[in-house]
PDB file with SEQRES, HELIX, SHEET and CRYST1 records, atoms N, CA, C and O in Angstrom:
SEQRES   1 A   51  UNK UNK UNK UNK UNK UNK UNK UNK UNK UNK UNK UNK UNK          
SEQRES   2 A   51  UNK UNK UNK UNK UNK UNK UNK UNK UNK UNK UNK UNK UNK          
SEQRES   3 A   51  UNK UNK UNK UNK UNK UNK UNK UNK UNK UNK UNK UNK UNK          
SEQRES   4 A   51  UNK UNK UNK UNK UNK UNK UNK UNK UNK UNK UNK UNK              
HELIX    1 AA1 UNK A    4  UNK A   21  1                                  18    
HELIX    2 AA2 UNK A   31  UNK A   50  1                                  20    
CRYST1    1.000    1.000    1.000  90.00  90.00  90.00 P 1           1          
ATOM      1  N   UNK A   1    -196.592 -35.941 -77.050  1.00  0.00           N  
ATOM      2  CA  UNK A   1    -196.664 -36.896 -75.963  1.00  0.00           C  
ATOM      3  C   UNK A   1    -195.402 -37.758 -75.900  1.00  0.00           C  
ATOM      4  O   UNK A   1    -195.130 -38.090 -74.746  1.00  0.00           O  
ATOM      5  N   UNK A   2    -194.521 -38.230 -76.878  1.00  0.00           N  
ATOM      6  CA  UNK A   2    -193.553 -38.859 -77.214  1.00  0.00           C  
ATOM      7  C   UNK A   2    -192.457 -38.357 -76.843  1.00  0.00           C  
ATOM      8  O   UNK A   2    -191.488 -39.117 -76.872  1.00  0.00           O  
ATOM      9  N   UNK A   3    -192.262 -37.081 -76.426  1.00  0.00           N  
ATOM     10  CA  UNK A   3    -191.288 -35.565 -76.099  1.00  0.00           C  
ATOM     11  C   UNK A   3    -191.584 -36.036 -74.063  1.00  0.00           C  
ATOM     12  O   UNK A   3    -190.477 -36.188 -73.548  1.00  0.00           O  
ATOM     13  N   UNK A   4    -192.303 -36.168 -73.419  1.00  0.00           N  
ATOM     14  CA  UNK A   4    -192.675 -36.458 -72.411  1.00  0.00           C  
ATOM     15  C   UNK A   4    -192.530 -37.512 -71.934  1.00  0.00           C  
ATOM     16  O   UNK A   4    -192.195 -37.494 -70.749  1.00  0.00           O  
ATOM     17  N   UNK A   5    -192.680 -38.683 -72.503  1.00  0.00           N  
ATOM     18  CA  UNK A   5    -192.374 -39.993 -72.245  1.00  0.00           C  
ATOM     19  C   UNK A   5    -190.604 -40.150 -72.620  1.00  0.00           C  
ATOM     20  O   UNK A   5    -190.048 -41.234 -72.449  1.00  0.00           O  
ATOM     21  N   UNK A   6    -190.204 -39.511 -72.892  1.00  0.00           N  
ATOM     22  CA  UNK A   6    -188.512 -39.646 -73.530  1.00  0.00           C  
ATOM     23  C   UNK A   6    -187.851 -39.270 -72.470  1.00  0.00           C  
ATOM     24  O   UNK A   6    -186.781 -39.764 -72.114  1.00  0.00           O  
ATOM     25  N   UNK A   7    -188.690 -38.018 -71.683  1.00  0.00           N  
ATOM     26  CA  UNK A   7    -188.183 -37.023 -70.830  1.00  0.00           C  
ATOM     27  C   UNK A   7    -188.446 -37.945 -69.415  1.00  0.00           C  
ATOM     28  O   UNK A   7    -187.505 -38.270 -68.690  1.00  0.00           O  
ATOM     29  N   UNK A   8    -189.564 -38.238 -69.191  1.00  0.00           N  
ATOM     30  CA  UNK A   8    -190.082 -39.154 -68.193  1.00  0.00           C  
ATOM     31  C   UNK A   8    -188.739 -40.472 -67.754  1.00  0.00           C  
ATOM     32  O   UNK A   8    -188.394 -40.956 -66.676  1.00  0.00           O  
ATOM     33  N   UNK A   9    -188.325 -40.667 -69.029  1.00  0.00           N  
ATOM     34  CA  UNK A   9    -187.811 -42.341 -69.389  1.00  0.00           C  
ATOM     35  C   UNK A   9    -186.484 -41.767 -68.915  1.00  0.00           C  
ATOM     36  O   UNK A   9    -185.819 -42.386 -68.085  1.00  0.00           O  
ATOM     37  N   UNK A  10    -186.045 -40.509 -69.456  1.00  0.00           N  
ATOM     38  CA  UNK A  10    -184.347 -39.991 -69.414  1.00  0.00           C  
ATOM     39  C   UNK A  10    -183.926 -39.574 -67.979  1.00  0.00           C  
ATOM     40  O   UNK A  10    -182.889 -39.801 -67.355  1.00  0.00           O  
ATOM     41  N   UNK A  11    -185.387 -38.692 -67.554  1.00  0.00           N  
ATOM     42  CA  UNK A  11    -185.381 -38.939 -65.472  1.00  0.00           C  
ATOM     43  C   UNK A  11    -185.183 -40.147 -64.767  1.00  0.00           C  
ATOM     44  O   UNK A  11    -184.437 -40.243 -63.792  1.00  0.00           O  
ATOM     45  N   UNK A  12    -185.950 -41.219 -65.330  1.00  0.00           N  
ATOM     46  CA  UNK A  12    -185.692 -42.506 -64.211  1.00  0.00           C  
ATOM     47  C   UNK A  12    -184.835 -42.872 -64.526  1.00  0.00           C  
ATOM     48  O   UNK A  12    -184.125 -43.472 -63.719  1.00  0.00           O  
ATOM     49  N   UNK A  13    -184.441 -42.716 -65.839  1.00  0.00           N  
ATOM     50  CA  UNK A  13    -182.468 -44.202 -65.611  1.00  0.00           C  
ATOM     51  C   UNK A  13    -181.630 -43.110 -65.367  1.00  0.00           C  
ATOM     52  O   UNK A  13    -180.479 -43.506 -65.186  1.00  0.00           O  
ATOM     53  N   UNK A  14    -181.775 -41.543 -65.265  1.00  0.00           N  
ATOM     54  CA  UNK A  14    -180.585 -40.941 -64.535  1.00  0.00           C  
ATOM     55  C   UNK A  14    -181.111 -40.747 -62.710  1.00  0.00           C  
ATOM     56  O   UNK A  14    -180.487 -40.072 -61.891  1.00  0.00           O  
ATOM     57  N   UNK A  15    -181.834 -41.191 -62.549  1.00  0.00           N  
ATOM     58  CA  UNK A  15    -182.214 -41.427 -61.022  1.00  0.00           C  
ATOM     59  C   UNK A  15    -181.709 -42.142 -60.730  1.00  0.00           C  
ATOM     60  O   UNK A  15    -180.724 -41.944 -60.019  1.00  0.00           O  
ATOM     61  N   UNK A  16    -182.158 -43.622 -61.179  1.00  0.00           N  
ATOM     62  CA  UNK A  16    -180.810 -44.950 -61.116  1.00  0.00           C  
ATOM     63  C   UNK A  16    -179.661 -45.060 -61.155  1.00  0.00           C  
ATOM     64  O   UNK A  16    -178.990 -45.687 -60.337  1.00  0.00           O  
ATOM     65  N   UNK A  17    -179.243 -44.453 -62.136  1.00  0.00           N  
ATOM     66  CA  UNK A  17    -177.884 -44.663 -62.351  1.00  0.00           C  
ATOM     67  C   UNK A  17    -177.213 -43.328 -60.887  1.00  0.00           C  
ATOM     68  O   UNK A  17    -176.271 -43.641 -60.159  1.00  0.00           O  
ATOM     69  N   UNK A  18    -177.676 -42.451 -60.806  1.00  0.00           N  
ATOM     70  CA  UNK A  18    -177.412 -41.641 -59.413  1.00  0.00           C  
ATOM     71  C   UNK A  18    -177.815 -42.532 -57.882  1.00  0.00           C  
ATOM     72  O   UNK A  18    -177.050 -42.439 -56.922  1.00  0.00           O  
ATOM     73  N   UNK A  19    -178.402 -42.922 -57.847  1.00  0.00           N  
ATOM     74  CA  UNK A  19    -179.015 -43.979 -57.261  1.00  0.00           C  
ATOM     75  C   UNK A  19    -177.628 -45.237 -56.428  1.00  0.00           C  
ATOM     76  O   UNK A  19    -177.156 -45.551 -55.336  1.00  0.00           O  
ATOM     77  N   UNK A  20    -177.527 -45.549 -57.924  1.00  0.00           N  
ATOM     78  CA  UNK A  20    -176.716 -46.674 -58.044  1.00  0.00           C  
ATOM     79  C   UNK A  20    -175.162 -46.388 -57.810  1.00  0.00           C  
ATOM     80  O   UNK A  20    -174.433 -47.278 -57.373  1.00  0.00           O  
ATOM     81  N   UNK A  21    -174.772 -45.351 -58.058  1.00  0.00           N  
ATOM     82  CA  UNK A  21    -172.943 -44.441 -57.470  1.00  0.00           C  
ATOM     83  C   UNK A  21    -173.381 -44.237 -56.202  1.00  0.00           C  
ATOM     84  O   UNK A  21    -172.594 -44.691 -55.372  1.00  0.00           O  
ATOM     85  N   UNK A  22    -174.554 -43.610 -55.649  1.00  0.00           N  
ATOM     86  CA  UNK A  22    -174.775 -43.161 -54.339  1.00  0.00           C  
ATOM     87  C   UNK A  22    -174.321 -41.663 -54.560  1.00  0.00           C  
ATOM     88  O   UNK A  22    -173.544 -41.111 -53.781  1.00  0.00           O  
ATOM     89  N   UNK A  23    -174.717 -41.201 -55.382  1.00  0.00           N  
ATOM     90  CA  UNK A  23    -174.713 -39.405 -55.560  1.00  0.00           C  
ATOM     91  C   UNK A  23    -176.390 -38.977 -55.220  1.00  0.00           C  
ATOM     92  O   UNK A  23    -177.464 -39.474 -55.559  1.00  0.00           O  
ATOM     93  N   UNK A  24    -176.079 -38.034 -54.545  1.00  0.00           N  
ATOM     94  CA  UNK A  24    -177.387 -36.802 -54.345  1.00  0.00           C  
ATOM     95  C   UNK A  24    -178.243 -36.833 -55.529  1.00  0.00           C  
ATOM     96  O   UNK A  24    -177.619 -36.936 -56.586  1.00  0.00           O  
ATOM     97  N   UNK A  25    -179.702 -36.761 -55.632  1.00  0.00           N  
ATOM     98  CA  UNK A  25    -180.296 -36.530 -57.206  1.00  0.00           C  
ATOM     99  C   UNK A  25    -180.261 -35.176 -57.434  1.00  0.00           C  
ATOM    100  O   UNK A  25    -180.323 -34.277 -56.595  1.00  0.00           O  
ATOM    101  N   UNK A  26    -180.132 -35.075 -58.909  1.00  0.00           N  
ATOM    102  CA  UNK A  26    -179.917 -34.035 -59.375  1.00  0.00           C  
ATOM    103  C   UNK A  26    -181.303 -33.028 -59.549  1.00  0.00           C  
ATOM    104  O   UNK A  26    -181.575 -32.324 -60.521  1.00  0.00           O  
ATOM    105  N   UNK A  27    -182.050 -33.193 -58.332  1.00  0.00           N  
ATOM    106  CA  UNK A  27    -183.434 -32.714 -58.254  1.00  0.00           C  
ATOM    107  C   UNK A  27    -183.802 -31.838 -57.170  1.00  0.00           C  
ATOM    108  O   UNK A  27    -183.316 -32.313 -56.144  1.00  0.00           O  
ATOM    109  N   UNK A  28    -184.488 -30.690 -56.905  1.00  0.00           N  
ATOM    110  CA  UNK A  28    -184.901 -30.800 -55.343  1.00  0.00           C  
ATOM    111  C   UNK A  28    -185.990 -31.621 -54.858  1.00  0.00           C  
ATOM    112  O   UNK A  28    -187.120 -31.777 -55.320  1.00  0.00           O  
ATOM    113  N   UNK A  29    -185.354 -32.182 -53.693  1.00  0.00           N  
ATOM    114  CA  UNK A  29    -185.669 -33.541 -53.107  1.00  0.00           C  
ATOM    115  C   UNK A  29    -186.747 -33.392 -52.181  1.00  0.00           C  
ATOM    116  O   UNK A  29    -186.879 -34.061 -51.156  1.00  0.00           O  
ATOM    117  N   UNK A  30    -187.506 -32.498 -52.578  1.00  0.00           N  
ATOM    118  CA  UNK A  30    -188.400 -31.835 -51.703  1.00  0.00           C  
ATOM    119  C   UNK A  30    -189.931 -31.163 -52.578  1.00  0.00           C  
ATOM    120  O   UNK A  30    -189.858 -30.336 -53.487  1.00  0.00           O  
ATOM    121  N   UNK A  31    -191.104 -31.686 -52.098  1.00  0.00           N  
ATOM    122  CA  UNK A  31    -192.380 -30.753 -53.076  1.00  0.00           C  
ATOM    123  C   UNK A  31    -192.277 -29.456 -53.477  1.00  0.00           C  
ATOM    124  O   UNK A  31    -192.609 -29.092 -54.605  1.00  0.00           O  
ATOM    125  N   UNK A  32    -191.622 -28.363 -52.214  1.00  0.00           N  
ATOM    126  CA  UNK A  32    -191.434 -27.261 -52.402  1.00  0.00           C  
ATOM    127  C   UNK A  32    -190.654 -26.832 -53.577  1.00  0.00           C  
ATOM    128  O   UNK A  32    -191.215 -26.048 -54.342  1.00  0.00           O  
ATOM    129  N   UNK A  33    -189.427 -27.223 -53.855  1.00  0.00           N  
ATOM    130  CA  UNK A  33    -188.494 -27.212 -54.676  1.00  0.00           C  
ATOM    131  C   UNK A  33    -189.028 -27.687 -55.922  1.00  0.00           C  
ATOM    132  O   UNK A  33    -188.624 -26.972 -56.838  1.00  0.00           O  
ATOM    133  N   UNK A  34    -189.703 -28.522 -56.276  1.00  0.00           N  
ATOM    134  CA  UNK A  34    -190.153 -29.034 -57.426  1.00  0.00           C  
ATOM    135  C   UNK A  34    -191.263 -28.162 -57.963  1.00  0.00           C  
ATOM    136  O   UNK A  34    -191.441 -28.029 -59.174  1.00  0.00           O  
ATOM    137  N   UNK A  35    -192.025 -27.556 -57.029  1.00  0.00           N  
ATOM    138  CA  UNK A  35    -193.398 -26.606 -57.376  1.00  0.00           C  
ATOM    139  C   UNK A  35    -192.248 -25.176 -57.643  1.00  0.00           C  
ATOM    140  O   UNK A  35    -192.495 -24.341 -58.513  1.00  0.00           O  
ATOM    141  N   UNK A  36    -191.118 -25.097 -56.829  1.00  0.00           N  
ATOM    142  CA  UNK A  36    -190.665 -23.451 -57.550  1.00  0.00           C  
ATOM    143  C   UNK A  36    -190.135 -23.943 -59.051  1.00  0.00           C  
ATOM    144  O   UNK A  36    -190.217 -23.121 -59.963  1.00  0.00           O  
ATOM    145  N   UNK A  37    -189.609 -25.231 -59.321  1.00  0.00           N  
ATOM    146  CA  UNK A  37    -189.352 -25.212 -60.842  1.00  0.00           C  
ATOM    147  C   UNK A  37    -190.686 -25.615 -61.778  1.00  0.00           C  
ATOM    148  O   UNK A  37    -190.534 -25.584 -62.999  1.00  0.00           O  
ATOM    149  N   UNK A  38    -192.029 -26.003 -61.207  1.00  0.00           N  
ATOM    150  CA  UNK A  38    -193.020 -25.676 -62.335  1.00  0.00           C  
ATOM    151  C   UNK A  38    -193.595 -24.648 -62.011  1.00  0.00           C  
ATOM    152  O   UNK A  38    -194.801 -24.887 -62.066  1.00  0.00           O  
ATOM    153  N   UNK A  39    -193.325 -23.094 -61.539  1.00  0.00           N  
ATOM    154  CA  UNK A  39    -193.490 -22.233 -61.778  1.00  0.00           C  
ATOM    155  C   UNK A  39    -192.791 -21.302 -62.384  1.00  0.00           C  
ATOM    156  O   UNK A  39    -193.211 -20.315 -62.987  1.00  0.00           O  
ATOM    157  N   UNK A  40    -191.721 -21.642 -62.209  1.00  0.00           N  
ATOM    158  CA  UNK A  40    -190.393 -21.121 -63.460  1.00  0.00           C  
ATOM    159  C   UNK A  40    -191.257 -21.107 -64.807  1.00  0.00           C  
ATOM    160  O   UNK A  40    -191.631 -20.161 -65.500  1.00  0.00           O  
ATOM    161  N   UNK A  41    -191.492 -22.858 -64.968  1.00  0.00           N  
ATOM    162  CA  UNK A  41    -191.577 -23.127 -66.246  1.00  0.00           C  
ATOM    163  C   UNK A  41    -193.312 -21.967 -66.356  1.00  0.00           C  
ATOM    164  O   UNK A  41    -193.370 -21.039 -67.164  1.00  0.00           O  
ATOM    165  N   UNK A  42    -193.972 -22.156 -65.828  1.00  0.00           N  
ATOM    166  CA  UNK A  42    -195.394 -21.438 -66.122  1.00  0.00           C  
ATOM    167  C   UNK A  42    -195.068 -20.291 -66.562  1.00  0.00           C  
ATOM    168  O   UNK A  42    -195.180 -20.120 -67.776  1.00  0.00           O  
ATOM    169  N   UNK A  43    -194.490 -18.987 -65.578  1.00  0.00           N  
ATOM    170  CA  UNK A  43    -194.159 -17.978 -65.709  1.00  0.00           C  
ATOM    171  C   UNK A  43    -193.211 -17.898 -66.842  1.00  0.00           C  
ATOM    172  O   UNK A  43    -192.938 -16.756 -67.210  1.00  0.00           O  
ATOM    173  N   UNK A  44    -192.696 -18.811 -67.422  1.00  0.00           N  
ATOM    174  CA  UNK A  44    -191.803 -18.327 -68.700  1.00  0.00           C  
ATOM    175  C   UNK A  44    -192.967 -18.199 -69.837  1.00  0.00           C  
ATOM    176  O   UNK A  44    -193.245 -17.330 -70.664  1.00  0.00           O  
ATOM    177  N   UNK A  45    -193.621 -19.703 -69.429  1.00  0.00           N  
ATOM    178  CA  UNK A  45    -194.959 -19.588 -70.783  1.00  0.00           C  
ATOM    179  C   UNK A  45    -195.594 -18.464 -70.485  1.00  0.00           C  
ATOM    180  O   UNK A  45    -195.475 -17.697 -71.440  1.00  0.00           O  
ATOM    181  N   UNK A  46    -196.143 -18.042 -69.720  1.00  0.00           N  
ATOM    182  CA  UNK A  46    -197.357 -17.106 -69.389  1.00  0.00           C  
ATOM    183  C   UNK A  46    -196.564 -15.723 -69.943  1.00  0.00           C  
ATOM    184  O   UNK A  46    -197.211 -14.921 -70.616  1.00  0.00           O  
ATOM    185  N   UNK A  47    -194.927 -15.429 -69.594  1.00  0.00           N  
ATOM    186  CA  UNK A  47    -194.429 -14.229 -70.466  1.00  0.00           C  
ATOM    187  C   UNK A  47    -194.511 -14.278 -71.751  1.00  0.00           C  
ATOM    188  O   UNK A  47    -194.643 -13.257 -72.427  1.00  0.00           O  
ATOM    189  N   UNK A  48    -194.434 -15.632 -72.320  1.00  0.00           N  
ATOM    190  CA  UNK A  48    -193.926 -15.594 -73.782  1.00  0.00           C  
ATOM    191  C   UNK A  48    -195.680 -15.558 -74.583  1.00  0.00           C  
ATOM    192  O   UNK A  48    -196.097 -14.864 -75.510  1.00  0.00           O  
ATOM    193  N   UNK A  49    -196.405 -16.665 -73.710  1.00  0.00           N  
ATOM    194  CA  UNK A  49    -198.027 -15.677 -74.191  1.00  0.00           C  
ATOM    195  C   UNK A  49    -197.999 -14.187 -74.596  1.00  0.00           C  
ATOM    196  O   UNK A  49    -197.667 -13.516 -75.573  1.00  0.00           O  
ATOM    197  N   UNK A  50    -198.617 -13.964 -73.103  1.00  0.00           N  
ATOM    198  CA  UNK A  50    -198.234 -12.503 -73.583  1.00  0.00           C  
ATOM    199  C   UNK A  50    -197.821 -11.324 -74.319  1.00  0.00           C  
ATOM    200  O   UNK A  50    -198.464 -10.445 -74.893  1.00  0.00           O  
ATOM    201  N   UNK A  51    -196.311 -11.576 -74.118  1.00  0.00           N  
ATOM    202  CA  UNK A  51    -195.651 -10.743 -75.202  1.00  0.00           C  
ATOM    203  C   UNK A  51    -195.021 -11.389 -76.478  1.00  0.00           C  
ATOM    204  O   UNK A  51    -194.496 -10.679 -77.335  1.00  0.00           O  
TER     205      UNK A  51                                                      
END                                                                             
């Protein structure tokens, strides 16, 4: 849980600090885009289950 909250914590002050220059986030800025990278992540687990 401590691995998540680090990760959580290391997203918002590099949001800010992107934020704060006025650069693009380094995210897709969009639901769609965010659901194809937690299916990346699924489909990597669900291979490494597997095999």
């Amino acid at each position: 849980m401590t691995e998540v909250f680090l990760a959580l914590l290391a997203g918002l002050i590099v949001g800010i600090v992107f934020a704060w220059i006025k650069l693009p986030i380094p995210a897709p800025p969009t639901l769609a885009g965010i659901m194809g990278i937690i299916g990346i992540f699924i489909g990597y687990q669900i291979f490494h289950w597997i095999f």
